[in-house]
C-alpha positions in Angstrom: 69.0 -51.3 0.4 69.1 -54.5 2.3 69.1 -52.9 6.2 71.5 -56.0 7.3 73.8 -54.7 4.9 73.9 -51.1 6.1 74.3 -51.9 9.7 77.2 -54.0 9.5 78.6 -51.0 7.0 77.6 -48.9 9.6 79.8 -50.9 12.0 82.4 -51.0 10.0 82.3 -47.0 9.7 81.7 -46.6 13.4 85.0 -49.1 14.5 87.3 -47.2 11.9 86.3 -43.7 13.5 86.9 -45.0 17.2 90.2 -46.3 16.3 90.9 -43.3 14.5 90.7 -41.5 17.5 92.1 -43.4 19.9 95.9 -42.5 18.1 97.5 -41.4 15.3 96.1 -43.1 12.4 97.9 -45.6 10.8 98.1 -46.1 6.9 95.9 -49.3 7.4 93.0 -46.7 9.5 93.8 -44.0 6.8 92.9 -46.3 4.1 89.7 -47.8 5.8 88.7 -44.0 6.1 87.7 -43.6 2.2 85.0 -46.7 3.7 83.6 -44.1 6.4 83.4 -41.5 4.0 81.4 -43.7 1.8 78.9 -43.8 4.3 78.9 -40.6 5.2 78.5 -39.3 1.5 75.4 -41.8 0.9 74.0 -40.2 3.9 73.8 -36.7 2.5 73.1 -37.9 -0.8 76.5 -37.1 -2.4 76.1 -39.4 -5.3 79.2 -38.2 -7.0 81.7 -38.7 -3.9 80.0 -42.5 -3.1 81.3 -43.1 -6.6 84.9 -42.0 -6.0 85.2 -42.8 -2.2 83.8 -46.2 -2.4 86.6 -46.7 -5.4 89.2 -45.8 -3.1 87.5 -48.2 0.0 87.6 -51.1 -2.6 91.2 -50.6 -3.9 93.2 -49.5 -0.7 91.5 -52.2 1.9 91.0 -56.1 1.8 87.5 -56.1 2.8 85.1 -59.0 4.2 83.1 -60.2 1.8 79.9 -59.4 3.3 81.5 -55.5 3.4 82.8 -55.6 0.1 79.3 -56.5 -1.2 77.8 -53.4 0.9 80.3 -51.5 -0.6 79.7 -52.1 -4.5 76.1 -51.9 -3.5 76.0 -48.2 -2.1 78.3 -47.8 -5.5 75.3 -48.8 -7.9 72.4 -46.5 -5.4 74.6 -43.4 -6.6 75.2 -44.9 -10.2 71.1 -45.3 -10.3 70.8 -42.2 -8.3 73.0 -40.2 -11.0 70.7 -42.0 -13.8 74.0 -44.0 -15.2 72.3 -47.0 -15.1 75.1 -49.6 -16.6 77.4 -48.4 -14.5 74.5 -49.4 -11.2 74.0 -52.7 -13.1 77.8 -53.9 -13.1 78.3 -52.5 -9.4 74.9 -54.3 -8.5 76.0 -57.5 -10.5 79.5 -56.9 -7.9 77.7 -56.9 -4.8 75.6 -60.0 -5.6 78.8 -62.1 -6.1 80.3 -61.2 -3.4 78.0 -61.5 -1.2 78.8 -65.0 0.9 74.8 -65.1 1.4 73.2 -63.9 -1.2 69.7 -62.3 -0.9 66.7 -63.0 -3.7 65.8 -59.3 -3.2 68.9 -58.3 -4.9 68.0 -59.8 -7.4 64.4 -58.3 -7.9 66.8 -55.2 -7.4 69.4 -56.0 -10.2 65.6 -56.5 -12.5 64.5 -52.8 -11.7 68.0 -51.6 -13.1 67.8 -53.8 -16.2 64.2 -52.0 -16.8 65.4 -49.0 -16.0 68.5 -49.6 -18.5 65.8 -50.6 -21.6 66.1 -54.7 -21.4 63.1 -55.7 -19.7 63.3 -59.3 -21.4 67.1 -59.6 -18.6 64.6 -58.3 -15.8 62.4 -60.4 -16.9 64.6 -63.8 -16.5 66.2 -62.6 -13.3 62.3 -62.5 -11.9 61.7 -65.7 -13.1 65.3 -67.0 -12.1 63.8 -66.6 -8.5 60.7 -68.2 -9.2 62.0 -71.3 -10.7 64.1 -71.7 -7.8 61.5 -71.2 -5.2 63.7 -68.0 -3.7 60.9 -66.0 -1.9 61.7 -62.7 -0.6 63.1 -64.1 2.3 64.6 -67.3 1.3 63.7 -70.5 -0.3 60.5 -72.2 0.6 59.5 -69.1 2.0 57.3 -68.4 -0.5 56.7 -65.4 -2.8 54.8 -61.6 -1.9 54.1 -58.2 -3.6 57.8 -57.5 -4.4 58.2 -60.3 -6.9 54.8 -60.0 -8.1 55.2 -56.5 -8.5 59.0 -56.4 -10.4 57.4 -59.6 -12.3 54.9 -57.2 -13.4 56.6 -54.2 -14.5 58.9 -56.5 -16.7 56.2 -57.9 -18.1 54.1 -55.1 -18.7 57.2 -53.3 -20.4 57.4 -56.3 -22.8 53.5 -55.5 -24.2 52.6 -58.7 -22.1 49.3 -56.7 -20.4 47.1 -59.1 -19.5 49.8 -60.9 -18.1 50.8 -57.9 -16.1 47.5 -57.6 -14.5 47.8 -61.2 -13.4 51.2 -60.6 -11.7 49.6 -57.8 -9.6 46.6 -59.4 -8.8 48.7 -61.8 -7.4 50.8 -59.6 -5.0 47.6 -57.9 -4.5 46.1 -61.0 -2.7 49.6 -60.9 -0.4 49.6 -56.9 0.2 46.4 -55.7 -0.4 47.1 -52.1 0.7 49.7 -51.5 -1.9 48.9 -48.4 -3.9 51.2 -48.5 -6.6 50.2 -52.2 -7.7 46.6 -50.7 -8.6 48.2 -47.6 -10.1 50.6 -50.3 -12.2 47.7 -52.9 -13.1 45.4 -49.7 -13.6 48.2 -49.0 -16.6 48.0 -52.5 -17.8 44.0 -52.4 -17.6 44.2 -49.4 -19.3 46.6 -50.8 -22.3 43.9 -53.9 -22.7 40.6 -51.4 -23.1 39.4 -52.4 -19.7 38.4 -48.7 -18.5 36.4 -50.2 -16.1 39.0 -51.8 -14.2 41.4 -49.4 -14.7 39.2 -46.5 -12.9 38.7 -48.4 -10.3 42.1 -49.4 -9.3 43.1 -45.8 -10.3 40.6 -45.1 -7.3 42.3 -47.1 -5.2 45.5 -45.9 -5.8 44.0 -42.2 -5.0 42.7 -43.4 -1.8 45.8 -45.2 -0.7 48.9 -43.0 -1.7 51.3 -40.9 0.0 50.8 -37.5 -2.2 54.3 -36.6 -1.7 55.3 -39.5 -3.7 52.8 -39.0 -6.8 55.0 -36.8 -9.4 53.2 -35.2 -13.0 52.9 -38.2 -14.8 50.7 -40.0 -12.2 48.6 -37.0 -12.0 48.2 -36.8 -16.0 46.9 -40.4 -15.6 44.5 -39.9 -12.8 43.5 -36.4 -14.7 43.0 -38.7 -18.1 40.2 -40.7 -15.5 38.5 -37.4 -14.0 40.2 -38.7 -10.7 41.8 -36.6 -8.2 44.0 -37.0 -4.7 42.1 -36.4 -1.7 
């Protein structure tokens, strides 16, 4: 999530509870409470009541833009969260338009729910949207770095285009060489194109450079199906 977003969501949590409890609440504050109670669900993580309190926040309050778009936003993290990925896609699609500045992350973010929904030919596009219009991570003309190379190549690499998919990560490689998880991804692409060679060694790489707590049972069959093993 973009951090700008949360903070001012943050603010707008923290300026309903101090007026909350400076008097008796008024409709209005009563209302802007379902907002606070957003937040505080997506802080412990209860998916299920983001979903309904962020409904009530967008329905009871007229909401800045920039606050609306952080709102539909934590919506789709707890769509995507609960695995109800359409749902995360149309709340995603929400915060993007009405966001008064929109950010090209988001959309590298709207193409990781699109593969994660089956259609990586829409994640694909939405990539390349950005790339056709020079929209680097952080703006236009700024240019482009591992996370467009990287959703560029899981898109591609879930549309059988391997070679292709090695190329994307190469490239985000050159930008962020310390990424683990582009070698672990081009590893897989190596691996689909017979290139054991390469794929061991960025598999190695990947071993070297990963947090364990974030490698789960699949990423361990595929270092097991290479003989490698976390340090």
């Amino acid at each position: 999530m973009p951090n700008a977003s949360i903070r001012g969501f943050a603010l707008l949590a923290v300026a309903a509870v101090v007026t909350g409890c400076a008097h008796q609440p008024t409709p209005a504050e009563l209302n802007l409470q379902h907002c606070v109670n957003t937040s505080k669900a997506m802080r412990a993580e209860q998916n299920q009541q983001v979903i309904q309190e962020s409904e009530l926040c967008l329905t009871k309050n007229t909401l800045p833009p920039k606050i609306k778009s952080t709102v539909y936003l934590l919506q789709s993290v707890a769509y995507k969260n609960l695995k109800q990925y359409p749902q995360a896609i149309s709340a995603r699609e929400k915060s993007i338009a009405t966001n008064p500045h929109p950010e090209p992350r988001a959309t590298l973010e709207l193409s990781y729910l699109y593969r994660l929904n089956g259609n990586p030919q829409k994640a694909l596009e939405l990539v390349q949207s950005n790339l056709d219009a020079g929209l680097g991570e952080n703006g236009k003309g700024a240019g482009f770095n591992m996370p467009t190379f990287y959703h560029l190549g899981l898109a591609l690499y879930d549309l059988g285009q391997y070679r292709e998919a090695a190329e994307a990560y190469s490239a985000g490689l050159i930008k962020q060489p310390d990424y683990a998880w582009a070698y672990y991804q081009r590893a897989l692409a190596y691996d689909r194109l017979g290139d054991k060679e390469n794929a061991r060694r960025d598999l190695n790489q990947f071993a070297k450079r990963v947090d364990p707590s974030s490698v789960e049972a699949q990423h361990k069959a595929q270092l097991a199906a290479y003989q490698i093993k976390l340090p």
